[in-house]
C-alpha positions in Angstrom: 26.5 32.1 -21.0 26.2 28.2 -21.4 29.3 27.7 -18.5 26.9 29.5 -16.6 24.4 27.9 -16.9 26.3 24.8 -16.6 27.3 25.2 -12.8 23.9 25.9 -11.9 22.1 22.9 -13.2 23.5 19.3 -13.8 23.0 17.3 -16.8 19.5 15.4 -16.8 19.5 13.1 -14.2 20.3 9.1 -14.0 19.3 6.5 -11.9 22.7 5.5 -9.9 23.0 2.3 -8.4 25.8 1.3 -5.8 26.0 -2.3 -4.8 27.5 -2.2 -1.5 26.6 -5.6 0.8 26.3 -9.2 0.0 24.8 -10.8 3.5 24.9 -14.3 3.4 23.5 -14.0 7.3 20.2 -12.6 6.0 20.1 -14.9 3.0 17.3 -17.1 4.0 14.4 -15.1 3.0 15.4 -14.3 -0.4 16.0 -17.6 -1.4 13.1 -18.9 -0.3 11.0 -15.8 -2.4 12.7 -16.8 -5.4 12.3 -20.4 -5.1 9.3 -21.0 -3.4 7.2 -24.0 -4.2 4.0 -23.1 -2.8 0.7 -23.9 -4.8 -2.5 -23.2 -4.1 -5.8 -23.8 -6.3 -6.9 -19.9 -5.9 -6.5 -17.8 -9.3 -5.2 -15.1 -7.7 -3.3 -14.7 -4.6 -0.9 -12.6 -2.7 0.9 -12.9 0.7 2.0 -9.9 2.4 4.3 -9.6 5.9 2.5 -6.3 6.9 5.7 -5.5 9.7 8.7 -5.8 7.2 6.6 -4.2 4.1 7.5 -7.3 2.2 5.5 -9.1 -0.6 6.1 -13.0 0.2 4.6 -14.3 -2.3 2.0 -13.8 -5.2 0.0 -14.8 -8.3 -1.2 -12.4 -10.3 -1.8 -10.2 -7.6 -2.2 -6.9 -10.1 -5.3 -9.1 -12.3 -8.5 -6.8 -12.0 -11.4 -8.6 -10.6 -15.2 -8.1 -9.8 -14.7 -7.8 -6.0 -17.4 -8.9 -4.9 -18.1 -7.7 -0.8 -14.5 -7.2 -0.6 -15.5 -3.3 -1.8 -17.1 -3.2 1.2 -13.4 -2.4 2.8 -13.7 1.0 1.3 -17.2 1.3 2.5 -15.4 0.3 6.3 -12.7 2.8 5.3 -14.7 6.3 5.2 -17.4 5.2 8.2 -14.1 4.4 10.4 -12.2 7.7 8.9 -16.2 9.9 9.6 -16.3 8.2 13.5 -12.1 9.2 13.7 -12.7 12.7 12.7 -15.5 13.0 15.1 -18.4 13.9 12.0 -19.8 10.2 13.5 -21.2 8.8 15.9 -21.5 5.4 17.4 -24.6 6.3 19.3 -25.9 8.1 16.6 -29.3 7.4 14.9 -29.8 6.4 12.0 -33.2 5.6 9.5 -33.3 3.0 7.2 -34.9 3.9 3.7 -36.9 1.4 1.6 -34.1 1.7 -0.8 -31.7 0.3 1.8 -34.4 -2.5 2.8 -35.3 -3.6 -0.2 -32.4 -3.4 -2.3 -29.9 -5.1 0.9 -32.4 -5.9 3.5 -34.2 -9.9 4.0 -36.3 -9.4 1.0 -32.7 -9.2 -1.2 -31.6 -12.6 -0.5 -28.5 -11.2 0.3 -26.4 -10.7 3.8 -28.5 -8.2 5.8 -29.0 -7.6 9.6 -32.8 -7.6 9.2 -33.6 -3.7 8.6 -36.9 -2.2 7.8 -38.2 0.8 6.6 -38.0 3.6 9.0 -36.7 1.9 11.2 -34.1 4.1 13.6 -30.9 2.0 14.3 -27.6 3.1 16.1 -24.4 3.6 13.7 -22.6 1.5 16.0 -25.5 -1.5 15.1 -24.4 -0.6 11.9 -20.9 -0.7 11.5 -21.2 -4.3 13.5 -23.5 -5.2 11.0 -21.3 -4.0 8.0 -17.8 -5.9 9.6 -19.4 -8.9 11.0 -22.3 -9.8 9.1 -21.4 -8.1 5.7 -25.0 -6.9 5.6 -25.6 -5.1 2.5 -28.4 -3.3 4.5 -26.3 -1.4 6.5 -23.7 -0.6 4.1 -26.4 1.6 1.8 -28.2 2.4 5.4 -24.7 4.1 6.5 -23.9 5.3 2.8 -27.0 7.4 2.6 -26.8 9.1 5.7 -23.3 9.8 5.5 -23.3 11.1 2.0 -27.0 12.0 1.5 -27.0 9.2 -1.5 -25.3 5.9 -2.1 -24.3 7.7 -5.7 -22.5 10.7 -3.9 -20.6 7.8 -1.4 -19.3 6.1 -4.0 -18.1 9.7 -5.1 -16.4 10.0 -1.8 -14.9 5.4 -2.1 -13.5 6.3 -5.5 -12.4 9.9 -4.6 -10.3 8.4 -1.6 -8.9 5.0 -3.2 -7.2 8.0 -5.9 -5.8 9.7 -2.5 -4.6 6.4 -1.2 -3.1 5.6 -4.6 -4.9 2.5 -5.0 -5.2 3.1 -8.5 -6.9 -0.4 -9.6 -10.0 0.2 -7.7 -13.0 1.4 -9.1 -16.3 1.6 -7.1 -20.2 1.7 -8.3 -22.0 0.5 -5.4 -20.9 0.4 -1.9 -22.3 -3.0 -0.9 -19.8 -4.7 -3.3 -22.6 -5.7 -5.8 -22.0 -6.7 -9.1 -22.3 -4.0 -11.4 -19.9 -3.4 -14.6 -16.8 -1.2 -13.8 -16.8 -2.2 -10.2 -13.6 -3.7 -9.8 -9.6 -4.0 -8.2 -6.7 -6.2 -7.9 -5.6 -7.8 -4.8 -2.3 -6.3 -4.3 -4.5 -2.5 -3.7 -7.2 -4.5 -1.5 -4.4 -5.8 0.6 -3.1 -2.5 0.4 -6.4 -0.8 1.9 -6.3 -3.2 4.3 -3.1 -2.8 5.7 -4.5 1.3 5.8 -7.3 0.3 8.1 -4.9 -1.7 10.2 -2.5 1.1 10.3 -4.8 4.1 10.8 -7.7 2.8 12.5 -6.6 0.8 15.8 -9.1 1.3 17.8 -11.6 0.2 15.3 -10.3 -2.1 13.5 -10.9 -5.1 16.4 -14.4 -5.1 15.7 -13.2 -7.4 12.8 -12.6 -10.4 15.4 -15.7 -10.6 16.8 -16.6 -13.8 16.6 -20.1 -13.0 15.9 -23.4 -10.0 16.1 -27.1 -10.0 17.1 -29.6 -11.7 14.7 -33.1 -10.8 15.3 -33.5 -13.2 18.2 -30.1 -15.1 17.6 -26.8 -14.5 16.4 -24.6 -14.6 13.6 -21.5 -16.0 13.4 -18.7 -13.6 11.7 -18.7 -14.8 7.9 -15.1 -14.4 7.6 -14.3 -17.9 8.5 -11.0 -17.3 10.0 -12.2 -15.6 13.0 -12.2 -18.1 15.7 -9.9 -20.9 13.6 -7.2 -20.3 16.4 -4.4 -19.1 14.2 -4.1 -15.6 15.2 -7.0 -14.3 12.4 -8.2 -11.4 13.9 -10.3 -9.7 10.3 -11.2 -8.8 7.2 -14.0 -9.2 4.5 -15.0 -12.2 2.2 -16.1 -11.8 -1.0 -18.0 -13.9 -4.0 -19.3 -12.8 -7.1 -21.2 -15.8 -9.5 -19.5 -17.3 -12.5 -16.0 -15.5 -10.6 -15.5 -17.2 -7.4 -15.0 -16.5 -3.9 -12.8 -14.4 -2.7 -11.1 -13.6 1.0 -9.0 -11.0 2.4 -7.5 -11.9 5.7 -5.0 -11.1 8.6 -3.5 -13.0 11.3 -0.9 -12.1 14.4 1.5 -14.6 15.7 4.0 -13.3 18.2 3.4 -10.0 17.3 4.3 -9.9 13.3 1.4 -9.8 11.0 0.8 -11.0 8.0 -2.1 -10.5 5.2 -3.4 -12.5 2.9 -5.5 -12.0 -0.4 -7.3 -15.0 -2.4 -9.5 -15.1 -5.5 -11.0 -17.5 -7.6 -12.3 -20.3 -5.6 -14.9 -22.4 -6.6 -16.4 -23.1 -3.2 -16.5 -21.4 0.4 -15.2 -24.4 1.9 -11.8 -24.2 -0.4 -12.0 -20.6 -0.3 -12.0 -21.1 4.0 -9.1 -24.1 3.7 -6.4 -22.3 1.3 -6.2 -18.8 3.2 -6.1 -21.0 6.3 -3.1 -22.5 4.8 -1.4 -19.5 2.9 -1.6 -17.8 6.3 0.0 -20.1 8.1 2.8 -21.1 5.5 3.5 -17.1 6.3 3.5 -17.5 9.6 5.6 -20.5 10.0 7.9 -20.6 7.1 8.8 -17.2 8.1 10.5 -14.9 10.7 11.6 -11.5 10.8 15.1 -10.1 11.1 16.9 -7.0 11.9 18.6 -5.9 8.8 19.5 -2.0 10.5 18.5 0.0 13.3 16.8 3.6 12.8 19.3 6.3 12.4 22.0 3.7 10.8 24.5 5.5 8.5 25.0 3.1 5.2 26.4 5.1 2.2 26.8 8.3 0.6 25.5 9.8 -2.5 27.2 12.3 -4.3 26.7 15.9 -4.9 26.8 18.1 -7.2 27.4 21.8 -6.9 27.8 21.8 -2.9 30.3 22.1 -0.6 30.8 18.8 -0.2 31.2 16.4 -3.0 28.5 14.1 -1.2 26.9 13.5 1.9 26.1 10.1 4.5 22.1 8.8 4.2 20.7 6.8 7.1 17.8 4.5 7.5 14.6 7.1 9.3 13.1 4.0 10.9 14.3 0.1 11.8 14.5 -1.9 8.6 13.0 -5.5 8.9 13.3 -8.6 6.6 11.0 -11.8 6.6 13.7 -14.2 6.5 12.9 -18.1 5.4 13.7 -20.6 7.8 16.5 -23.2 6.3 18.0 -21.7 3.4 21.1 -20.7 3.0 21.8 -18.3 -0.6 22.7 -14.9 -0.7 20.6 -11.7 -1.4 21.8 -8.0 -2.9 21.7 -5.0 -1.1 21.8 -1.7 -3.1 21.7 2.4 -2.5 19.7 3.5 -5.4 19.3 7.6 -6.4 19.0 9.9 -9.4 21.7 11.8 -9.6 23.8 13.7 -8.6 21.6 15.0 -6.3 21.8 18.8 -6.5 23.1 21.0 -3.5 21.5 22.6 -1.1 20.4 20.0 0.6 18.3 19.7 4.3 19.5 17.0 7.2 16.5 14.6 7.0 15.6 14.6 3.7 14.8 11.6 1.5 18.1 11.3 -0.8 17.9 7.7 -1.9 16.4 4.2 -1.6 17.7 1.4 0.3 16.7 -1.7 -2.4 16.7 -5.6 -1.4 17.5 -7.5 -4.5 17.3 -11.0 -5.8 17.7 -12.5 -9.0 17.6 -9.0 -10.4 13.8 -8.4 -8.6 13.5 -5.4 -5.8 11.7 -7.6 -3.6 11.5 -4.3 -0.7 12.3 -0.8 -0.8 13.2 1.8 2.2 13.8 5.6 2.0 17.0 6.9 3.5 17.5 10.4 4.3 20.7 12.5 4.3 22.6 12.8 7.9 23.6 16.2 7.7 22.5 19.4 5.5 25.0 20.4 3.1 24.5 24.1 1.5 25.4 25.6 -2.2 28.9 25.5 -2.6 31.4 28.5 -4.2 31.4 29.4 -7.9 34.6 27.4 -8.2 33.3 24.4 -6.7 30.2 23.9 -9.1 32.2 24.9 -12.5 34.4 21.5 -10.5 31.4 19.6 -10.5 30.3 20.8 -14.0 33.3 19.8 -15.4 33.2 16.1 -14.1 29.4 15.8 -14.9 30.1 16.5 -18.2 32.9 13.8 -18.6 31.2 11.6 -17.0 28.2 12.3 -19.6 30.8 12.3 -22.3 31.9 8.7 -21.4 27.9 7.4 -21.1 26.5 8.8 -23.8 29.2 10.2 -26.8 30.3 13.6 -27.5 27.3 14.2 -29.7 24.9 13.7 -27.3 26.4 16.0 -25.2 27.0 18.9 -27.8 22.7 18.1 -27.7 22.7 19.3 -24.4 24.8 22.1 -23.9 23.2 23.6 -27.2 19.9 23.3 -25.5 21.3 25.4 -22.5 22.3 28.1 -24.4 19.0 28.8 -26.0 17.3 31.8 -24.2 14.9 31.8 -21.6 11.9 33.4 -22.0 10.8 35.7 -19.3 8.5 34.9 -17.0 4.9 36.2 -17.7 3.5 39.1 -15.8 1.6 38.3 -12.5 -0.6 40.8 -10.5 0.7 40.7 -6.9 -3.0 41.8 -5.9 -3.6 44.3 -3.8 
């Protein structure tokens, strides 16, 4: 009974890792990540080339902090994804509650686009008011009326940061006030942010406005990169007392993007000069460089119990590296995969990773799919690959742990519980 069951299933799985290119043309980048001497005064930072998928460089980039408006990103997130799936309206009307007035409005002290009870604004005055001006107004203003409450919106921040996996952020408010529990790392606010980017084009410019109504003047965009002339086209500052001020930002330069997250600065004056400067060390130390073309073939992984012993993967989409100008080491390239990878499998589907490695550090990882579907193979082609997985588990882990194993797969199976298939 145990042969049996031996052709159908492999032993457990391992992570396999074939090292099969050294490129000492794409070398530049990596040796710059691993050695890079850039310093900054900010006590937590990250750098990320948005294009290539690529974390440049970071410092404690996965520390929770108070966030400060920075949640206000999520609060952007759900009024873009509400005005995408048509349940919003920028001509639609809105009313202000005195919750919303006093709690975010002039009388608050804090950013507000000068609301007042009752009054009936436009969700587009809003969501300029919310990007632009960080008005805490119009972030409750748009919370209530979306949600019914602020309380259920934060439901709906902290219900989609679980289905975007941003698993540091947690939400109480959706103004970004200080309040205990509210808090995220950089690397997931970065992370929303290249979400927005992604998913929300037509949107998303609003951030680059250079400035909104005020009353009877206007107010400049309080993300201080917007209109320094380097390509900044977003996103949302952030300060919280006692914790500093925080930014997260974006700029384009010939068409490759980078993004930028900051923390802990004692003033809004160093807070505006290093993300200035850690966006354009990015930009400039940095450029991008083919590494392969969609639809290249670059390995095989093997197979077990198919009718091939293994089968090609190839890249889905282009892969890109951020490659540092003036270096000259090497970097790692690797196919990685748990396996072997049980037949049947379907052309197209993801077999393996494609891992950039230096120093022993993935630094970028990219799926690779199988080129061709490969069905079940014969009964005598499986006991084949039985055979050799077990040899192969023989010489990695010792007859013993083996004997474990195949005991295990000889114990009966219970049968399946009785299901009503309804009427």
């Amino acid at each position: 009974m145990w042969r049996l069951l031996l052709w159908k299933r492999p032993m457990p799985a391992v992570l396999l890792f074939v090292v099969f290119a050294f490129w000492s043309m794409l070398a530049p980048a990596f040796a710059q990540i691993r050695s890079t001497p850039y310093e900054t005064s900010a006590k937590q930072a990250i750098l990320f080339d948005h294009d290539a998928n690529t974390v440049l460089f970071e410092l404690k980039a996965d520390e929770k902090i108070q966030p400060g408006s920075l949640a206000k990103l999520m609060t952007v997130e759900l009024v873009f994804r509400e005005l995408q799936e048509g349940r919003l309206k920028f001509d639609q009307d809105m009313v202000v509650s005195a919750d919303a007035w006093r709690r975010g409005g002039a009388v608050s002290g804090s950013p507000n686009m000068l609301l007042t009870p009752n009054k009936v604004v436009k969700v587009g005055e809003l969501v300029y008011g919310l990007i632009i001006g960080s008005a805490n107004d119009a972030a409750i203003t748009l919370a209530e009326n979306i949600a019914g409450t602020e309380a259920r919106f934060v439901e709906m921040m902290n219900a989609r940061a679980e289905a975007l996996k941003l698993t540091t952020l947690t939400f109480k408010n959706a103004t970004g006030f200080v309040q205990e529990g509210q808090e995220g790392a950089l690397r997931d606010y970065v992370t929303l942010s290249a979400h927005i980017i992604r998913t929300y084009p037509e949107y998303y410019t609003i951030f680059s406005q250079k400035d909104m109504p005020y009353g009877k003047n206007r107010q400049a965009n309080r993300n201080p990169l917007i209109g320094m002339e380097i390509g900044a086209d977003g996103l949302m500052t952030g300060s919280v007392p006692d914790v500093g001020h925080a930014l997260i930002g974006s700029s384009v330069v010939e068409g490759r993007r980078v993004i930028i997250g900051i923390a802990g600065l004692e003033t809004v004056q160093e807070r505006a000069v290093e993300a200035r400067k850690l966006l354009e060390w990015g930009q400039r130390r940095y450029e991008i460089r083919m590494l392969y073309e969609a639809d290249t073939e670059i390995g095989a992984v093997a197979l077990y119990g198919g009718a091939a012993r293994n089968v090609g993967v190839k890249t889905p989409v282009d892969i890109r590296l951020p490659v540092l100008r003036g270096t000259n080491d090497g970097l790692t390239l690797r196919l990685a995969y748990r396996g072997p990878i049980v037949a049947p499998v379907a052309a197209g589907a993801e077999l393996a990773r494609l891992e950039v490695v230096v120093e022993g550090r993935v630094i970028q990882s990219a799926p690779l799919v199988a080129v061709e579907g490969v069905a079940e193979g014969t009964v005598l082609s499986r006991a084949r690959d039985a055979a050799l997985e077990l040899s192969r588990q023989w010489v990695m882990h010792g007859f013993s742990w083996v004997m474990a194993n195949i005991s295990l797969m000889k114990k009966p199976v219970a049968p399946a519980a009785n299901i009503n298939p309804g009427p």
